[in-house]
C-alpha positions as CSV (number, residue, x, y, z in Angstrom):
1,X,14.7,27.5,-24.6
2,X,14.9,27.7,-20.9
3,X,18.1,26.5,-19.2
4,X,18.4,25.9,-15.4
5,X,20.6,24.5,-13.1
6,X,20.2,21.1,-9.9
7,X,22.6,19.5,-7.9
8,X,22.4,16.0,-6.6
9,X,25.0,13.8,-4.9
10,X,27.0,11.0,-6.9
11,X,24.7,7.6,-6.5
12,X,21.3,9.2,-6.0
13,X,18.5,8.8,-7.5
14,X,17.0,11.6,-9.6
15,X,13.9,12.0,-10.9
16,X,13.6,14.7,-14.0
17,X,10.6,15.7,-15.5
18,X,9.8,18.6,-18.0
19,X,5.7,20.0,-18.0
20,X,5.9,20.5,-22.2
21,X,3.1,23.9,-23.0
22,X,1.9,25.0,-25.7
23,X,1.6,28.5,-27.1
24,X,-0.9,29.4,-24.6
25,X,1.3,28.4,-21.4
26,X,-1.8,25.1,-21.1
27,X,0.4,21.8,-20.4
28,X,0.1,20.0,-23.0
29,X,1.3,16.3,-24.7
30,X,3.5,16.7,-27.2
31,X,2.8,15.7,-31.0
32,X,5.0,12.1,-30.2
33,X,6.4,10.6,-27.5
34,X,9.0,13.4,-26.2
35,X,12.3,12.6,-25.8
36,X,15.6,13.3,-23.6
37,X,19.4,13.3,-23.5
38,X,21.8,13.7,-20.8
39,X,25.4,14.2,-21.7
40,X,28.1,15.0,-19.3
41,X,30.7,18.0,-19.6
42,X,33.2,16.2,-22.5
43,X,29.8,15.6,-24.8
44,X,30.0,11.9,-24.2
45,X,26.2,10.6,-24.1
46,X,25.6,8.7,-20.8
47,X,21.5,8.1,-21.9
48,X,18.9,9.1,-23.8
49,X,15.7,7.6,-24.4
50,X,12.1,8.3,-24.6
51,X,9.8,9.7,-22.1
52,X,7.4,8.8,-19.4
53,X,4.0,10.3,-19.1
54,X,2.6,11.4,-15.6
55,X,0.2,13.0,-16.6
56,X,-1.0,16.1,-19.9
57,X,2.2,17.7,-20.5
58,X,4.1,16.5,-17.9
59,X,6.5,14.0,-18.6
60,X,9.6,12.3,-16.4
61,X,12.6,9.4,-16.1
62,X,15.1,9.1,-13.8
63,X,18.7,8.8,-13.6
64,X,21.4,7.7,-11.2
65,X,24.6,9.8,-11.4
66,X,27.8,7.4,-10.9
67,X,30.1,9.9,-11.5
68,X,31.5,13.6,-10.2
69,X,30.6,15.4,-13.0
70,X,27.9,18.1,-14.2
71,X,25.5,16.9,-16.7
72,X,23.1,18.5,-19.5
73,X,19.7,16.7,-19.7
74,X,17.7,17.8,-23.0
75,X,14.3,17.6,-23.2
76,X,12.7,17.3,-26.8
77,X,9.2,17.1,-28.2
78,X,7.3,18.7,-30.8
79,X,3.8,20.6,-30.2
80,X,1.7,21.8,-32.7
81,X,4.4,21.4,-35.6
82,X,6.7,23.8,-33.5
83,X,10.1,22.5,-31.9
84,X,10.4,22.3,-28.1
85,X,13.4,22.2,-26.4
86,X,14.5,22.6,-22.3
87,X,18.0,22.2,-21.0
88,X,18.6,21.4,-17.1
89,X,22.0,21.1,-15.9
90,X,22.8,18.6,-12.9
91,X,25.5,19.4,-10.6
92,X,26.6,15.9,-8.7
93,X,29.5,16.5,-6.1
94,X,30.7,13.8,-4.3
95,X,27.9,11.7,-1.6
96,X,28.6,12.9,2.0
97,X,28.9,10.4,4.9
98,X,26.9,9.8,7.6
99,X,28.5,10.1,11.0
């Protein structure tokens, strides 16, 4: 399981996308449609749904942040019987003003 961290301000759009690979590090489409899950830092489940294809193994949706808060987006799919699973965590802070 990998596990990174982003950062984003509050109101933007992000896009998230997860390249799924196989054993031998090829991208490659999972089994079924993967799936994700973003939760923020009390466990409450803000969305989840299933994922968009760009293109072999590559998969993405987006999400706009409304809140301060740092959130844990799970990526899920299966390939080749075997369980695959990435975590990201997104950092918003509050949007800056223009001057």
């Amino acid at each position: 399981m990998l596990h990174t961290t982003k950062e984003t301000q509050q109101g933007n759009t992000v896009y998230l996308e997860h390249d799924f690979r196989n054993l031998n590090g090829v991208s490659t489409d999972p089994d079924t449609t993967p799936s994700y899950t973003i939760v923020d830092s009390s466990g409450t489940s803000i969305q989840s749904g299933p994922l968009n294809k760009r293109k072999d193994g590559y998969w993405y949706t987006y999400f706009v942040p409304t809140s301060i808060d740092v959130y844990t987006i799970t990526f899920t799919g299966t390939i080749g019987g075997k369980d695959v699973l990435h975590k990201i965590d997104l950092r918003v802070v509050e949007k800056l003003l223009s001057e």
